[in-house]
PDB file of N, H, CA, C and O in Angstrom:
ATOM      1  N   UNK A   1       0.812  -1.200   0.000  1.00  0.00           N
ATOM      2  CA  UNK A   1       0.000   0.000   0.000  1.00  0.00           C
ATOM      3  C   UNK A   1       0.855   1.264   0.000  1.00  0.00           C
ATOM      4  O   UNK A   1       0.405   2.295  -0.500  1.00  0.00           O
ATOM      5  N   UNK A   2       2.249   1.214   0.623  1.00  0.00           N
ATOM      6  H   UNK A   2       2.614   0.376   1.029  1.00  0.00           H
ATOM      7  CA  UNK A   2       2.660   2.286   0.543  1.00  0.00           C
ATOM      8  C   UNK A   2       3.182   2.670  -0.808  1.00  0.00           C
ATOM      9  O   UNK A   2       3.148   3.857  -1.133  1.00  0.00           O
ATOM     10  N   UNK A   3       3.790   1.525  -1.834  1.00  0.00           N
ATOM     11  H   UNK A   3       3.818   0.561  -1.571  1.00  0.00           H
ATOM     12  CA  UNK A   3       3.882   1.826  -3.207  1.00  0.00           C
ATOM     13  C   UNK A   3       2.866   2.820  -3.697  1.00  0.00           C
ATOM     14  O   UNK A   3       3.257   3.866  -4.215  1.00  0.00           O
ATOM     15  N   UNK A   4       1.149   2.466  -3.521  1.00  0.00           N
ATOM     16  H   UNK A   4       0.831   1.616  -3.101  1.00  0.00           H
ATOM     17  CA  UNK A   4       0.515   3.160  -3.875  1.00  0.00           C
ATOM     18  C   UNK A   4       0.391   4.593  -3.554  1.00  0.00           C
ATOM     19  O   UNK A   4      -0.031   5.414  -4.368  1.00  0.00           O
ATOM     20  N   UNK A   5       0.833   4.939  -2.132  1.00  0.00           N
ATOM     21  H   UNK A   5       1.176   4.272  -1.470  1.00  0.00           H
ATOM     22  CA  UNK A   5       0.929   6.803  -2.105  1.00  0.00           C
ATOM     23  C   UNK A   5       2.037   7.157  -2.329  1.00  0.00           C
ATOM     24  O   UNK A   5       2.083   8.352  -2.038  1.00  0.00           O
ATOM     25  N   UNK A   6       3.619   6.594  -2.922  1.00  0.00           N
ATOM     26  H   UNK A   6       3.582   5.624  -3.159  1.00  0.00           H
ATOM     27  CA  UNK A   6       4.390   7.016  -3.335  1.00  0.00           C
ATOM     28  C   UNK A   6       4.080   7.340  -4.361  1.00  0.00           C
ATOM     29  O   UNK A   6       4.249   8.536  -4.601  1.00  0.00           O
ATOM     30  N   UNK A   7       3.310   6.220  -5.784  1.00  0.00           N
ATOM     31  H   UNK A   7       3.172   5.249  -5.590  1.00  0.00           H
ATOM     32  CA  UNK A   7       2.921   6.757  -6.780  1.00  0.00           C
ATOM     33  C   UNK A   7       2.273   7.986  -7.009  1.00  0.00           C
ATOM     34  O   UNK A   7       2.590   8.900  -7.771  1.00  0.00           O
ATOM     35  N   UNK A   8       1.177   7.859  -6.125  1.00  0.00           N
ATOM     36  H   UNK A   8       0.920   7.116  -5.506  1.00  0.00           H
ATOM     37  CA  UNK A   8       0.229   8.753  -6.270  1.00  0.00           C
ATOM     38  C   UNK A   8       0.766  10.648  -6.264  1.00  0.00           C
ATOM     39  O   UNK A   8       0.483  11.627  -6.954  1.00  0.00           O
ATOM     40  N   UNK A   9       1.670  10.373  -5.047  1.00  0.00           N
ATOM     41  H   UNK A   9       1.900   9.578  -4.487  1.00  0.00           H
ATOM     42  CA  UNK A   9       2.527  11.298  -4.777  1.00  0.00           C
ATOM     43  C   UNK A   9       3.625  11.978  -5.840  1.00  0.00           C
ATOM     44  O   UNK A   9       3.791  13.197  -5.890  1.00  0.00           O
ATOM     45  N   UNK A  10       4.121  11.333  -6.414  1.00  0.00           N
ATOM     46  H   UNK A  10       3.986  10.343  -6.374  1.00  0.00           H
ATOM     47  CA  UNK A  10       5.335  11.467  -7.483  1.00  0.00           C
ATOM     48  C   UNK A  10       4.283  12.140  -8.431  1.00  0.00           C
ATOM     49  O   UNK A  10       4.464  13.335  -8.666  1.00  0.00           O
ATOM     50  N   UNK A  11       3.067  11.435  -9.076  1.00  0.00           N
ATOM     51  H   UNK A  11       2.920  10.465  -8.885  1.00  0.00           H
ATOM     52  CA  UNK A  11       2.402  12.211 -10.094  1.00  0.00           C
ATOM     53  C   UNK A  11       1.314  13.495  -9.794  1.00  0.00           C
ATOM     54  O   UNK A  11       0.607  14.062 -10.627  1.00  0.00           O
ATOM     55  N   UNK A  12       1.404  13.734  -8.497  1.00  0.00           N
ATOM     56  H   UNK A  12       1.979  13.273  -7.821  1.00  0.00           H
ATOM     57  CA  UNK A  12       0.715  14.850  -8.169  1.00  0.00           C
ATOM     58  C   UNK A  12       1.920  15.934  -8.310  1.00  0.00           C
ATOM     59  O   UNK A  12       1.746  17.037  -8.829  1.00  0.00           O
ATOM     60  N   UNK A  13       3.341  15.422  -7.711  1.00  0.00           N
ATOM     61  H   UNK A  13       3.483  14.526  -7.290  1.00  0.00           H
ATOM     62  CA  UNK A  13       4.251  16.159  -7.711  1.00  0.00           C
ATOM     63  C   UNK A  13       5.004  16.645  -9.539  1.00  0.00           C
ATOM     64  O   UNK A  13       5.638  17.647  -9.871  1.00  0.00           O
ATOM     65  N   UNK A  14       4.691  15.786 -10.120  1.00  0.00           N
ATOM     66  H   UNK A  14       4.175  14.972  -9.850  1.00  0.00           H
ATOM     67  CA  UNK A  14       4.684  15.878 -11.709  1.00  0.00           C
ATOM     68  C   UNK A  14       4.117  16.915 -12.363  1.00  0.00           C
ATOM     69  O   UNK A  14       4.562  17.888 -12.972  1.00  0.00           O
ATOM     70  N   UNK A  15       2.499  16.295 -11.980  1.00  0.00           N
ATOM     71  H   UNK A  15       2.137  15.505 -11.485  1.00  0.00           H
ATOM     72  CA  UNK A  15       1.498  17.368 -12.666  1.00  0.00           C
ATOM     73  C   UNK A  15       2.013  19.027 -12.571  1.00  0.00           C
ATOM     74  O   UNK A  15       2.251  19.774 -13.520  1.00  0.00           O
ATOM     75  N   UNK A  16       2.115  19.394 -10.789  1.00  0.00           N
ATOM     76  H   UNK A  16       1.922  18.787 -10.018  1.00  0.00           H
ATOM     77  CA  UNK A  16       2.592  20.411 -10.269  1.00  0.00           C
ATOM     78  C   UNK A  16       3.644  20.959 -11.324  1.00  0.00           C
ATOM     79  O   UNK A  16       3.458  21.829 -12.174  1.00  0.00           O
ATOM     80  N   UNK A  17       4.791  20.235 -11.057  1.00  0.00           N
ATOM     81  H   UNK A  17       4.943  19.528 -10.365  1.00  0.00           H
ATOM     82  CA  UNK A  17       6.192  20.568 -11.828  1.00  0.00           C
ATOM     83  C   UNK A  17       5.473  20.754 -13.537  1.00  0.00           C
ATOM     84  O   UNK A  17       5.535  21.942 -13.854  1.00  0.00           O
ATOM     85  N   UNK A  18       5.009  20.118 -14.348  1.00  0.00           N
ATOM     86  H   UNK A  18       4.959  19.153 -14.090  1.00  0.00           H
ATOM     87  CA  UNK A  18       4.653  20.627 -15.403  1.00  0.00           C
ATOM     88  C   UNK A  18       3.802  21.815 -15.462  1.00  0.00           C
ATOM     89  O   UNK A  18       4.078  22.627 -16.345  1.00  0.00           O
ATOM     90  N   UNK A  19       2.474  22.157 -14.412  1.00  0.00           N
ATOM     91  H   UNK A  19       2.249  21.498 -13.694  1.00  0.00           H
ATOM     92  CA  UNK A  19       2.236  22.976 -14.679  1.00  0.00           C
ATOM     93  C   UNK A  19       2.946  24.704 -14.388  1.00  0.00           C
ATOM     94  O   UNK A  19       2.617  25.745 -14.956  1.00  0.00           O
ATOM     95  N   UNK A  20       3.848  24.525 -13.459  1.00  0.00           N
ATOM     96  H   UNK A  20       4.115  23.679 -12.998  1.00  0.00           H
ATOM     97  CA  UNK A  20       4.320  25.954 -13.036  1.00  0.00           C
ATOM     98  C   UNK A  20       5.301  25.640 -14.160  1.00  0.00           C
ATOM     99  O   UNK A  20       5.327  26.735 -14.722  1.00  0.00           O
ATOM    100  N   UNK A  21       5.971  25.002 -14.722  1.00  0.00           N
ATOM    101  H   UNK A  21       5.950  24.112 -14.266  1.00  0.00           H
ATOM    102  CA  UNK A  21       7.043  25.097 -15.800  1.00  0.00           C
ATOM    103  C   UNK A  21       6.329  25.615 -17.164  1.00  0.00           C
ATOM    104  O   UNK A  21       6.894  26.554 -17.726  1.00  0.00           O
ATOM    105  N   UNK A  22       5.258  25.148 -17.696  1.00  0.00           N
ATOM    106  H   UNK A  22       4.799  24.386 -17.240  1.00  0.00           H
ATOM    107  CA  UNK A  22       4.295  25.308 -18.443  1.00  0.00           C
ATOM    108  C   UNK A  22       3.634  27.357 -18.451  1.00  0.00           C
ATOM    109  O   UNK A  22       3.751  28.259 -19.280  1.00  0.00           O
ATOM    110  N   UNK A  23       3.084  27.285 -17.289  1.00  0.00           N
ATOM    111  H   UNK A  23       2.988  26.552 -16.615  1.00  0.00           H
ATOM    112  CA  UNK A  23       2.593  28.885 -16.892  1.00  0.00           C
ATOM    113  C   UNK A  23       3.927  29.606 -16.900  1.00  0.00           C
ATOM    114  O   UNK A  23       3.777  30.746 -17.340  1.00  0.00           O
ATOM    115  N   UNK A  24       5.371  29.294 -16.514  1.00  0.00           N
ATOM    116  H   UNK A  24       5.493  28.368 -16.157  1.00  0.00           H
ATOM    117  CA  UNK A  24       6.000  30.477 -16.579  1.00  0.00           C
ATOM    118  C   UNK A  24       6.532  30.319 -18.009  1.00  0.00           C
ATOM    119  O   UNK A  24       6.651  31.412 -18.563  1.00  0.00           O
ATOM    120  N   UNK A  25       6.829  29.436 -18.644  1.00  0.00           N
ATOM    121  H   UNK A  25       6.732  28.548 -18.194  1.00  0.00           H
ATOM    122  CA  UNK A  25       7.358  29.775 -20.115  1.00  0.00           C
ATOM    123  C   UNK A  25       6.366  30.234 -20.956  1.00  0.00           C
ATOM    124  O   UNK A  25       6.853  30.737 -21.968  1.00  0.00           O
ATOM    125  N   UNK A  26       5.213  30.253 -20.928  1.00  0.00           N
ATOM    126  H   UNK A  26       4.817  29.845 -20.106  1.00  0.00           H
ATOM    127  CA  UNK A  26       4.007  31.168 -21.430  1.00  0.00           C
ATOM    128  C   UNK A  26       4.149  32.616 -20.728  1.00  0.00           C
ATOM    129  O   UNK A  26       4.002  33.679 -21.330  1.00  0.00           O
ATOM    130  N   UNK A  27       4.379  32.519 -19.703  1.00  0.00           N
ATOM    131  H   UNK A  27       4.497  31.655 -19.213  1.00  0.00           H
ATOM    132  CA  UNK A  27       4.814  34.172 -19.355  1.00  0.00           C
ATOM    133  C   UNK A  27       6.370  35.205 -19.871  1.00  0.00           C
ATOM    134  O   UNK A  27       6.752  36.331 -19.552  1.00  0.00           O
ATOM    135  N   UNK A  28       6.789  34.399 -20.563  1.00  0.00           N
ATOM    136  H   UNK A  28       6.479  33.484 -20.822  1.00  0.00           H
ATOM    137  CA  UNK A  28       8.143  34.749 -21.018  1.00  0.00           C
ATOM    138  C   UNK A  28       7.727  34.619 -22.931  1.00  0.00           C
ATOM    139  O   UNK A  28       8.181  33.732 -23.654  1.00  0.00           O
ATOM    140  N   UNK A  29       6.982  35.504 -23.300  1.00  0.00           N
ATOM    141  H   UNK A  29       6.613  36.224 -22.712  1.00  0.00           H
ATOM    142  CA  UNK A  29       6.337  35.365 -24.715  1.00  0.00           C
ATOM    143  C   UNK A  29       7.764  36.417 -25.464  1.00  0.00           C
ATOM    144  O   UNK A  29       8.299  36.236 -26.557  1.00  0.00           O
ATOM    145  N   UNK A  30       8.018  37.290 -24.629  1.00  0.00           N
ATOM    146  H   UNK A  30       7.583  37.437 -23.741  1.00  0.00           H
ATOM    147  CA  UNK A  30       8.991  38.474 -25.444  1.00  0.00           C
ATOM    148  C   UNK A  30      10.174  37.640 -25.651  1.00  0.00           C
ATOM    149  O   UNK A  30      10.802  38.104 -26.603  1.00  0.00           O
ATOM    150  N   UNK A  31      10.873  36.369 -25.051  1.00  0.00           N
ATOM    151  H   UNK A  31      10.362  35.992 -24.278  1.00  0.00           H
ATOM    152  CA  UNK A  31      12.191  36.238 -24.536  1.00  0.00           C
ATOM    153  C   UNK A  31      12.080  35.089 -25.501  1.00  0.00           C
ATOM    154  O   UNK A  31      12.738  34.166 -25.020  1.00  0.00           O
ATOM    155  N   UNK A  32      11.323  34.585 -27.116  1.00  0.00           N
ATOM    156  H   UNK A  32      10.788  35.334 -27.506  1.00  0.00           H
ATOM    157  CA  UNK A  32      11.564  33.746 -27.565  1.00  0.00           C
ATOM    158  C   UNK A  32      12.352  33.688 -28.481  1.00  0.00           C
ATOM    159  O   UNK A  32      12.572  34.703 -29.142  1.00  0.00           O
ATOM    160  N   UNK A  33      13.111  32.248 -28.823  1.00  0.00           N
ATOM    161  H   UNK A  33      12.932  31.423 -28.286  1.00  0.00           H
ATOM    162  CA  UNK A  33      14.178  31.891 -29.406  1.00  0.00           C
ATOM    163  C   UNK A  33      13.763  32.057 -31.627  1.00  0.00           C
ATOM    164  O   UNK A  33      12.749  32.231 -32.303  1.00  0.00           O
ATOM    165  N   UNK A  34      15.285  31.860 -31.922  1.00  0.00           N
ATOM    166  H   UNK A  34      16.109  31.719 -31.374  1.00  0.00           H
ATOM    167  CA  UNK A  34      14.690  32.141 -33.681  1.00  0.00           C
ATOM    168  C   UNK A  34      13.553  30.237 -33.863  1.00  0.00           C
ATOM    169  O   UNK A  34      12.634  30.379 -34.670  1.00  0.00           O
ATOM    170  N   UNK A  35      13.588  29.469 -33.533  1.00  0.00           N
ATOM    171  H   UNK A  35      14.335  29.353 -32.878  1.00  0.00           H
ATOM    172  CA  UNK A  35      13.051  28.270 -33.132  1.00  0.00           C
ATOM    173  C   UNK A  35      11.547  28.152 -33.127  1.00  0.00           C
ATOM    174  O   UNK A  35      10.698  27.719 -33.906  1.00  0.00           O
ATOM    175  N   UNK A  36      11.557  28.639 -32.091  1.00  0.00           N
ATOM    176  H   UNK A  36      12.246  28.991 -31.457  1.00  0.00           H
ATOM    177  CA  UNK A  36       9.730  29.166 -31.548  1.00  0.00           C
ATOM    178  C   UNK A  36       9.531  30.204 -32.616  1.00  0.00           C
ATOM    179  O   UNK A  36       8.330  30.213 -32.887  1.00  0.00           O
ATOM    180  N   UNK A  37      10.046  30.893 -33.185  1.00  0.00           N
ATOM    181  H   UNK A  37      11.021  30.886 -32.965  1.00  0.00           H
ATOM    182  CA  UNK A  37       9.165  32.006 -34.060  1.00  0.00           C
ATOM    183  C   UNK A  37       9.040  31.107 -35.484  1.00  0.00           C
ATOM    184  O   UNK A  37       8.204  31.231 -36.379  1.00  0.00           O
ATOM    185  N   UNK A  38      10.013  30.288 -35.393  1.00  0.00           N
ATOM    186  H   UNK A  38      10.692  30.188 -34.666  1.00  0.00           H
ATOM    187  CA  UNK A  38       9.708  29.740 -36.873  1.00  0.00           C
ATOM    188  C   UNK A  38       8.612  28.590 -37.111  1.00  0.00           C
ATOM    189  O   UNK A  38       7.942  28.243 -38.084  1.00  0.00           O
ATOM    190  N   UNK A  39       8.720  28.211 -35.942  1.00  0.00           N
ATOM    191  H   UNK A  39       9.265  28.494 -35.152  1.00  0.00           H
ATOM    192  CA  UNK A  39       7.363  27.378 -35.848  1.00  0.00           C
ATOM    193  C   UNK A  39       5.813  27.709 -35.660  1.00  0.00           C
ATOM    194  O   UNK A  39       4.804  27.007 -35.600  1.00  0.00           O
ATOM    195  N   UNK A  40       6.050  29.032 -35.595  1.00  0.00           N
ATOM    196  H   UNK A  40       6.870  29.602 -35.643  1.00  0.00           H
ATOM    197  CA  UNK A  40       4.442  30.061 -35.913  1.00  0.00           C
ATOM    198  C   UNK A  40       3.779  29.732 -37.393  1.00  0.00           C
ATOM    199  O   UNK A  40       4.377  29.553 -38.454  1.00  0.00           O
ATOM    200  N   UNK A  41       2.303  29.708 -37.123  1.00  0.00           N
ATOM    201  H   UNK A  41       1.817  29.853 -36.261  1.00  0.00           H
ATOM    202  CA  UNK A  41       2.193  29.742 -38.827  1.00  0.00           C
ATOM    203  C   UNK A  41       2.079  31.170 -39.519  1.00  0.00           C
ATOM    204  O   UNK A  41       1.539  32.046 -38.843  1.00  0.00           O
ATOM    205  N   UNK A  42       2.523  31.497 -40.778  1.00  0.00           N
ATOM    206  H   UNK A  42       2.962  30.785 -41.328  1.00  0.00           H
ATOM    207  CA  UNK A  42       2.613  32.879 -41.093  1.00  0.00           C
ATOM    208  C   UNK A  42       1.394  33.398 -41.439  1.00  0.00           C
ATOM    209  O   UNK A  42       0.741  33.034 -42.418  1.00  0.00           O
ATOM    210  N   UNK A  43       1.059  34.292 -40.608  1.00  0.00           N
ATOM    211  H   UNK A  43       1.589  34.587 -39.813  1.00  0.00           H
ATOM    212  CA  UNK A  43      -0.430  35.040 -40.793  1.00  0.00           C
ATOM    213  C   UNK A  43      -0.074  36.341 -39.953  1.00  0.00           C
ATOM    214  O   UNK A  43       0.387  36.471 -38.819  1.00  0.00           O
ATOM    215  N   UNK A  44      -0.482  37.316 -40.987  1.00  0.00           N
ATOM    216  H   UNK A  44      -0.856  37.211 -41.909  1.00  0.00           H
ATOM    217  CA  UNK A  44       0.047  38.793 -41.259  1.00  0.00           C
ATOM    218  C   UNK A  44      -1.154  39.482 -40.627  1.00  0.00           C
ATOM    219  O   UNK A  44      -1.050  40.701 -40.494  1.00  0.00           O
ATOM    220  N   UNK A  45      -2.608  38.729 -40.096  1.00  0.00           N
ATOM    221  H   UNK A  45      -2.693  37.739 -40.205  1.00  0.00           H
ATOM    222  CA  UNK A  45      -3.841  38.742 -39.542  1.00  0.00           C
ATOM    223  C   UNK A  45      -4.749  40.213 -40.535  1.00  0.00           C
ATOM    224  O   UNK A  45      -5.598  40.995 -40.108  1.00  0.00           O
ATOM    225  N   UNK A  46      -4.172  40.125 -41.841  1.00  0.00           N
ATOM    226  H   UNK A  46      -3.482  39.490 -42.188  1.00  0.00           H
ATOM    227  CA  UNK A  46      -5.131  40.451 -42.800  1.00  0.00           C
ATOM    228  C   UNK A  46      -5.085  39.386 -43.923  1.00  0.00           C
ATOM    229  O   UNK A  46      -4.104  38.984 -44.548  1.00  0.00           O
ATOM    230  N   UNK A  47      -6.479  39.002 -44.033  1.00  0.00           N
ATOM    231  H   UNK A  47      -7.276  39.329 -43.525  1.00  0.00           H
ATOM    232  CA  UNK A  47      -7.091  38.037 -45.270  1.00  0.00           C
ATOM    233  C   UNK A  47      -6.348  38.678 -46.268  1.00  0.00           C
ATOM    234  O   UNK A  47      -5.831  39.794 -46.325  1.00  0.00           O
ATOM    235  N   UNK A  48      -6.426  37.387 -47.327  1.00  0.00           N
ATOM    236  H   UNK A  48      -6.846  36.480 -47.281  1.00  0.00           H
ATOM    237  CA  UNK A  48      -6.200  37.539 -48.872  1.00  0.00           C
ATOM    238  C   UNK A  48      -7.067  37.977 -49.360  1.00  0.00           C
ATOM    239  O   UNK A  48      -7.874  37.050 -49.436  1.00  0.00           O
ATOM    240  N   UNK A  49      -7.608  39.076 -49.898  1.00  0.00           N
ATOM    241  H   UNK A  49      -6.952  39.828 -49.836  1.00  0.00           H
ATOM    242  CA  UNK A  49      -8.502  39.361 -50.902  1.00  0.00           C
ATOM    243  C   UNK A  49      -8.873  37.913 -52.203  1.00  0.00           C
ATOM    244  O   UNK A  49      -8.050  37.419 -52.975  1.00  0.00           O
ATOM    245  N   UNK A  50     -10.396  37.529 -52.052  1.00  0.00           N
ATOM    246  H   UNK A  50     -11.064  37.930 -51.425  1.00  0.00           H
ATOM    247  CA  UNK A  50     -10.448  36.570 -52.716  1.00  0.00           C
ATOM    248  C   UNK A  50     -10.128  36.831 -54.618  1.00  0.00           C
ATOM    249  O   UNK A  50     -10.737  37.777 -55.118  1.00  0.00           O
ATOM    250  N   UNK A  51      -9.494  36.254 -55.257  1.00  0.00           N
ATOM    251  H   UNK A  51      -8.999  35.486 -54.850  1.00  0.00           H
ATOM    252  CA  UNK A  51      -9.728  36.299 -56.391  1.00  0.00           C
ATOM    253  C   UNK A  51     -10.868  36.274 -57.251  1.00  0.00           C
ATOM    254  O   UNK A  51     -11.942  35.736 -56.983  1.00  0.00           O
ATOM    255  N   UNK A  52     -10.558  36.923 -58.362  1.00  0.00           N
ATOM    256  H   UNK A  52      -9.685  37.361 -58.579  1.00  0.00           H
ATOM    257  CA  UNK A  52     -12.596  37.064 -59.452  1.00  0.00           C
ATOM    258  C   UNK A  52     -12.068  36.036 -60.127  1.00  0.00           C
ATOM    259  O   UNK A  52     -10.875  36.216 -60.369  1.00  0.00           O
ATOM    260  N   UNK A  53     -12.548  34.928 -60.560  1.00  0.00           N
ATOM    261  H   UNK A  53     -13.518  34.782 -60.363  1.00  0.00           H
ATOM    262  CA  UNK A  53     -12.151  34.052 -61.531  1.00  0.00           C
ATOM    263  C   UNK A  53     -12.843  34.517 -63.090  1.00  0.00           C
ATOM    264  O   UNK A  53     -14.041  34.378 -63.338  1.00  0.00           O
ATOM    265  N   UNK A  54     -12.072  34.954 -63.834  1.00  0.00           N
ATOM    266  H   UNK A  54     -11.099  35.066 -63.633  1.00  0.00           H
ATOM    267  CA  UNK A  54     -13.062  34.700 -65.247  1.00  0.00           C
ATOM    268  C   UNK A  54     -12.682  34.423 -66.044  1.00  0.00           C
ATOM    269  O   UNK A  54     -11.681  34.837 -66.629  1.00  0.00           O
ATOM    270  N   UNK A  55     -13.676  33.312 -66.389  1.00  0.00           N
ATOM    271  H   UNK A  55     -14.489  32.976 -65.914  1.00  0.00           H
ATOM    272  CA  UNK A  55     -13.219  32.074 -67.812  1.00  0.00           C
ATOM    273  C   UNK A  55     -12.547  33.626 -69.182  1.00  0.00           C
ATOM    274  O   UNK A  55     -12.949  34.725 -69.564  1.00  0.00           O
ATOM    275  N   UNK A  56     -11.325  32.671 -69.434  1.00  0.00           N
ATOM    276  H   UNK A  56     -10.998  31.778 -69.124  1.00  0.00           H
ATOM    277  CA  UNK A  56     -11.063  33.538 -71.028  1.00  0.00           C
ATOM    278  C   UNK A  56     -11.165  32.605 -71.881  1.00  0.00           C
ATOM    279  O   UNK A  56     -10.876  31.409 -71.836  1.00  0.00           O
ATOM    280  N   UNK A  57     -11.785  33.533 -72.990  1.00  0.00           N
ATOM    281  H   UNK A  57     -12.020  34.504 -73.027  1.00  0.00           H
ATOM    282  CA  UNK A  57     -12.094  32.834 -73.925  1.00  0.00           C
ATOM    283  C   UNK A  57     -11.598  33.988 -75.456  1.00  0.00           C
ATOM    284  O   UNK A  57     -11.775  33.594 -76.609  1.00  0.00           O
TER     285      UNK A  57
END
């Protein structure tokens, strides 16, 4: 039984550790590497103007 609250323990202590590691590197948005910016998708957050299609003939 005590296996079982060591486990239990280690992954509460996990969760913890991922989430404050998680919340502060989201708080550090200015301090990112050339890495992280390249893995953004490129959007300039103005649309493409749609094209007129017309058949030539």
């Amino acid at each position: 039984m005590e296996v079982f609250a060591v486990t239990i323990f280690m992954s509460l202590a996990f969760a913890v550790l991922f989430a404050v590691l998680f919340f502060a590197e989201r708080s550090q948005r200015r301090d990112r590497s050339i890495e992280q910016d390249a893995l953004l998708p490129l959007d300039d957050g103005v649309p493409a103007p749609a094209r007129n299609k017309t058949p030539i003939s």
